[in-house]
N, C-alpha and C positions, 0 to 999 in steps of 0.2 A: 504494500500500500504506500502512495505517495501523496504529497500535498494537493496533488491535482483533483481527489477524491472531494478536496471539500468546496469544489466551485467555487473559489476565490476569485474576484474582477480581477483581470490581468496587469492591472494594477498594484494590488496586493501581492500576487505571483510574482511580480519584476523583482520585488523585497524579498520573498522568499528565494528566488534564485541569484540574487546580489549576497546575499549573506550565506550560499552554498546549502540551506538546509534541500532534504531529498527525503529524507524514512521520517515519519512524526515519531515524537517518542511515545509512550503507554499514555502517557500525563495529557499529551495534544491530541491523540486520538482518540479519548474519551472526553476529555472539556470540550474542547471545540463544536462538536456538534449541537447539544443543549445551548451552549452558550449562542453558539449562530441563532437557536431559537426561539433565543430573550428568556430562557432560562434563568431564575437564582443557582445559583453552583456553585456549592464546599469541595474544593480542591486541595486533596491531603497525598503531600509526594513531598519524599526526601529534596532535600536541597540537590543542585545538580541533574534536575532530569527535565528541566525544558520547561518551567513551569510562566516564565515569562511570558516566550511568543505561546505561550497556551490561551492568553485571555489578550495579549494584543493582537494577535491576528483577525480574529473575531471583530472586536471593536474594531480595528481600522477596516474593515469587512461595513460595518454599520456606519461607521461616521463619514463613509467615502462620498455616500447619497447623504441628500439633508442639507441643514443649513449651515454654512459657515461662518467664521467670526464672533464664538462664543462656546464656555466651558461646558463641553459633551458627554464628555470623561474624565473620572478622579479617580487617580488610584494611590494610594492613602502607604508610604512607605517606612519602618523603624527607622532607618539609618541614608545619612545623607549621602553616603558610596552605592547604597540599593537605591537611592532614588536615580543618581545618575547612570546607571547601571540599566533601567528599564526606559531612562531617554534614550539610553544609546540605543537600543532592542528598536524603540519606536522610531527613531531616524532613521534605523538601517533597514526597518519592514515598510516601512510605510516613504523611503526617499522617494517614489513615481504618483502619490496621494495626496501631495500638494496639503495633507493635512499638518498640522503643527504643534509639537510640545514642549511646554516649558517645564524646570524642575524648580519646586518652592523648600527651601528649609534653610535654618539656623547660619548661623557663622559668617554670614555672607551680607553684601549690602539688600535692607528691602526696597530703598529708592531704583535700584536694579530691576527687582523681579517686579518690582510696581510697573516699570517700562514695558517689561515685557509682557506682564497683563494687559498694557492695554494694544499690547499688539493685537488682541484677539485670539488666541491659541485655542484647538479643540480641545486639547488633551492636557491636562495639569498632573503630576506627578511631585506629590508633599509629605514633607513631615510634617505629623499630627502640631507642635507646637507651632514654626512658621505661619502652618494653613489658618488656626484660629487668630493670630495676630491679623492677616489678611481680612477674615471675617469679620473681625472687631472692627478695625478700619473702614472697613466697606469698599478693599479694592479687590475683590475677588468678587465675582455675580455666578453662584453655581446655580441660578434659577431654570437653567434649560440644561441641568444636569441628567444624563440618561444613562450613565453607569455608573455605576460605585463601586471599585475594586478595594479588597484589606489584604493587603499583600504579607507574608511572612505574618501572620497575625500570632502566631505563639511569642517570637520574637517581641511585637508589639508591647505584648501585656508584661514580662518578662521585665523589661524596658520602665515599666509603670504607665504605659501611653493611654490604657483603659480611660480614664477620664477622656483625656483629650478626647481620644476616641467617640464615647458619648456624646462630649460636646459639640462634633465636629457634626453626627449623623442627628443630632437636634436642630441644626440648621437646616437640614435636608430633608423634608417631610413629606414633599412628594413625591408619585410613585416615580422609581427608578429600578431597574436594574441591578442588582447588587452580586458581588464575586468575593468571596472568601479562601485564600491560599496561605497553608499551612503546609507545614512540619509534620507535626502535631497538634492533636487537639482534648486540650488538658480541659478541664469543665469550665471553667472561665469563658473559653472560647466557643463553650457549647451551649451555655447559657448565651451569649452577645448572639449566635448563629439563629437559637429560636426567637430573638426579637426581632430581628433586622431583613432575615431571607424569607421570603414566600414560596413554598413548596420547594425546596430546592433541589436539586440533584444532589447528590454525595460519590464524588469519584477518587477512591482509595488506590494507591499504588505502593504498596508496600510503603505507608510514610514512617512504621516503628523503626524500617531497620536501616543500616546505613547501604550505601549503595554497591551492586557486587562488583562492581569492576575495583573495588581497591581493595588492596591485601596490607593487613594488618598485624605489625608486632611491636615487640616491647625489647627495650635499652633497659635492665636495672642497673642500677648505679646510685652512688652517694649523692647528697646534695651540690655537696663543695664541687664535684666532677664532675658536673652537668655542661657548663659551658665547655670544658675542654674536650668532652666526649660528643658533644654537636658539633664541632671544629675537626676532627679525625674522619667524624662519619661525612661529612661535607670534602672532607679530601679523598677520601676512599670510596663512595659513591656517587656512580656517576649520574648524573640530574639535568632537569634542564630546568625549570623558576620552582626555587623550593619557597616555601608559604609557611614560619617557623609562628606556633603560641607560644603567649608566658602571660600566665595570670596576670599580672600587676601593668602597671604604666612604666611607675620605675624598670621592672626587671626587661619591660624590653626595651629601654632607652639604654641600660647598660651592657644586654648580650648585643645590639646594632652596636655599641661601640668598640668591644671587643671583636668583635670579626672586623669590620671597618679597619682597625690598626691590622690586622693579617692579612688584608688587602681584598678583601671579597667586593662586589660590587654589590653593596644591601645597604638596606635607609627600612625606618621603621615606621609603622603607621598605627596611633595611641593619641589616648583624647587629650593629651598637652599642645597638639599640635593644630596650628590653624586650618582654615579653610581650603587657603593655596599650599600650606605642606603637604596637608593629607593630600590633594590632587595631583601638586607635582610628584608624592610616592607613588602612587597606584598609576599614576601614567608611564613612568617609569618603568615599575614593575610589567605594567602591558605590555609595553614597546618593547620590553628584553632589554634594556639600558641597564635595569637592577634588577637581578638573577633571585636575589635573597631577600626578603619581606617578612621582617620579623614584628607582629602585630596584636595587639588582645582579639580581645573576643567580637569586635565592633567592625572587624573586618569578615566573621564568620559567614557570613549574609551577602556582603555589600561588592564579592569580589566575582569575576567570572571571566574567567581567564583560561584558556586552554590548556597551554603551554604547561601548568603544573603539574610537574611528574610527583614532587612528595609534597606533603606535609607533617611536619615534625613537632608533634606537641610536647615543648620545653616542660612545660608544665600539665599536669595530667588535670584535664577538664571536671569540672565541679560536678555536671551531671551527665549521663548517657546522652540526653537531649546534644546538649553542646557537644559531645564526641559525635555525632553524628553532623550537625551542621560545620563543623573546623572540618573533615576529614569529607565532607563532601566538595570541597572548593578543587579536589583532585579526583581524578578519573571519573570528569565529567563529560557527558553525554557518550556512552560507550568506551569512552579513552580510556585505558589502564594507568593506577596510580599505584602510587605505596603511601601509609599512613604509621608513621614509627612515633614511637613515645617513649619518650622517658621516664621512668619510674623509680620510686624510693619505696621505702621498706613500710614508709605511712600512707600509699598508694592501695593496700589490699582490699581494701572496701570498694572501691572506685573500678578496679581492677576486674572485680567478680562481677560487678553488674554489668560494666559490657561485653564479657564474656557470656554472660545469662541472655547478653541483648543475640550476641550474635550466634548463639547456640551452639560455640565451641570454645577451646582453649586455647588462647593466644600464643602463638609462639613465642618463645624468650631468646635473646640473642645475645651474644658476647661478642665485642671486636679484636678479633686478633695484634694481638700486639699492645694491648692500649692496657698501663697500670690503675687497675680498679681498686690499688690498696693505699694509693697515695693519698697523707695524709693532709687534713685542712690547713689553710695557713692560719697563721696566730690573728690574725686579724685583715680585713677586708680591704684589699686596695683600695684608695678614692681615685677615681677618677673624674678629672679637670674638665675633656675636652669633652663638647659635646655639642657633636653634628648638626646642625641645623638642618641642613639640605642633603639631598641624595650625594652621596661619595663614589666618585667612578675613576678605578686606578688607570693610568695609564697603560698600562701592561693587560689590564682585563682581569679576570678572577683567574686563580691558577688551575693549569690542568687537574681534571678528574679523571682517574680510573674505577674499574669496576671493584665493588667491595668484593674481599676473596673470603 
């Protein structure tokens, strides 16, 4: 089955063959159709499996006929990297649709995205805060609103966005359209689901588990040996854009620094950083300028990148949920990835539940060569320098061989 199945205006089809897609994945071949029908539609799929062009195709499908020069569609995003993330989807489906969307959220000028409101755009794509500030003000008019998408809505609430949330679809009272896309769907979300959707469709793709194309093991190791056993395994396998977690702000501002001095080409992406940091990292990291993207959890969501063969969680993820979205940002849409982690001896709790998730035992791994008995130092180096902008050696990152 190909995209041709769904009589898309050749229009829509020009986007679909500019941006190479050919096989729909599980996620498009079951939303898309209800959806084409004006359907309400709970959309529950792993991170990674197409869930984007699964409810933009559609829409640019509907908003191609109709009127222009006024907000059509809303779709309602956590994170300011997922918002831009689903303009990009919508420029590169809809470049031959002459239709038009802007992205609204935080960190950025509003006199800006005020401009661009009054361009007229179909299509708005916000963070729950931004969009209410807009409301307040009265320069957003979603009164000939005819979609409403909650995109990553676990994420959402997780986030604390619930209120906003509320507030944002108390604005919006008449009938519309409405698309809900999850993860999962923990009762928070199942509750918001029976107020807001009219008879909805519910299309499940395996959203409990993580996705099969990536293979899964575990690094154990001491705390203190963490950075230096991410540094061996990064010389000793060979990669193409590794995607590294660490819990905290601090801890990935200091492992981006430590590799940075060994010459890697990696810049970190954490909420210390402005608007144009974070964009110039993730552009970066797109374009293969920066190989290495060492980032919290605000990146889990917000990235979609091909190119990523591992991701390495520095720090072992707080819930199963989170092991799933960090470890789906690799071996996406069919692509094979690897998902390696490192763990400590206060990991075992953590450890058995995604084992329970994935209904086997992890494999454990030791790297040859590397002393697992070296002891901590007396005290924590401070480190002075710190990076502002993406670091790109001269020389390039150094060669990789295959781990043996």
């Amino acid at each position: 089955m190909n995209f041709e199945t769904f009589n898309f205006h050749t229009s829509v089809m020009a986007g679909v063959h500019a941006l190479g897609y050919t096989i729909p994945t599980p996620i498009q071949l079951q939303a898309i159709p209800p959806i084409l029908q004006g359907r309400d539609v709970i959309g529950l799929a792993q991170t990674g499996t197409g869930k984007t062009a699964a409810f933009v195709l559609p829409i640019l499908e509907r908003l191609r006929s109709g009127p222009r020069g006024g907000v059509r569609a809303l779709i309602i995003s956590p994170t300011r990297e997922l918002a831009e993330q689903t303009c990009e989807v919508i420029d590169g489906l809809g470049c031959k649709t002459q239709l038009r969307g802007v992205t609204i959220y935080g960190g950025v000028s509003m006199t800006q995205q005020i401009r661009a409101l009054h361009g007229k755009p179909e299509i708005v794509v916000a963070c729950p805060g931004r969009l209410l500030d807009h409301l307040w003000k009265g320069t957003i008019n979603l009164s000939g609103l005819e979609i409403l998408v909650i995109d990553e809505a676990d994420r959402m609430f997780d986030m604390g966005f619930l209120p906003d949330v509320r507030n944002i679809l108390s604005c919006i009272m008449h009938k519309r359209q409405t698309l809900l896309f999850s993860a999962t769907m923990p009762d928070n979300i199942r509750r918001l689901a029976r107020e807001i959707l009219h008879d909805p469709v519910t299309i499940q793709i395996d959203h409990t588990l993580p996705i099969k194309t990536v293979s899964h093991f575990l690094y154990p190791v001491q705390q203190h040996l963490k950075t230096t056993l991410l540094k061996e395994i990064l010389n000793k396998t060979k990669t193409d854009s590794v995607l590294v977690f660490t819990r905290t702000k601090h801890r990935a501002e200091r492992v981006t620094q430590q590799l940075v001095r060994e010459g890697y080409r990696v810049t970190s992406l954490q909420g210390n950083l402005s608007q144009g940091q974070r964009q110039a990292a993730l552009t970066g990291f797109r374009n293969g300028s920066i190989k290495i993207l060492v980032a919290t959890d605000i990146a889990a969501r917000g990235i979609d990148v091909l190119s990523i063969s591992h991701v390495i969680n520095y720090d072992m993820p707080e819930t199963t949920d989170d092991y799933v979205h960090r470890i789906g940002r690799t071996g996406r849409v069919e692509k094979n990835g690897d998902a390696l982690t490192l763990v400590t001896g206060e990991d075992g709790d953590r450890i058995r539940a995604i084992e329970r998730l994935l209904g086997a035992p992890l494999e454990r791994l030791t790297l040859k060569g590397f002393d697992y008995n070296r002891r901590a130092p007396d005290r924590e180096v401070s480190l002075s320098y710190r990076p502002r902008r993406p670091f790109i050696p001269r020389q390039g990152i150094r060669n990789q061989v295959a781990m043996t």
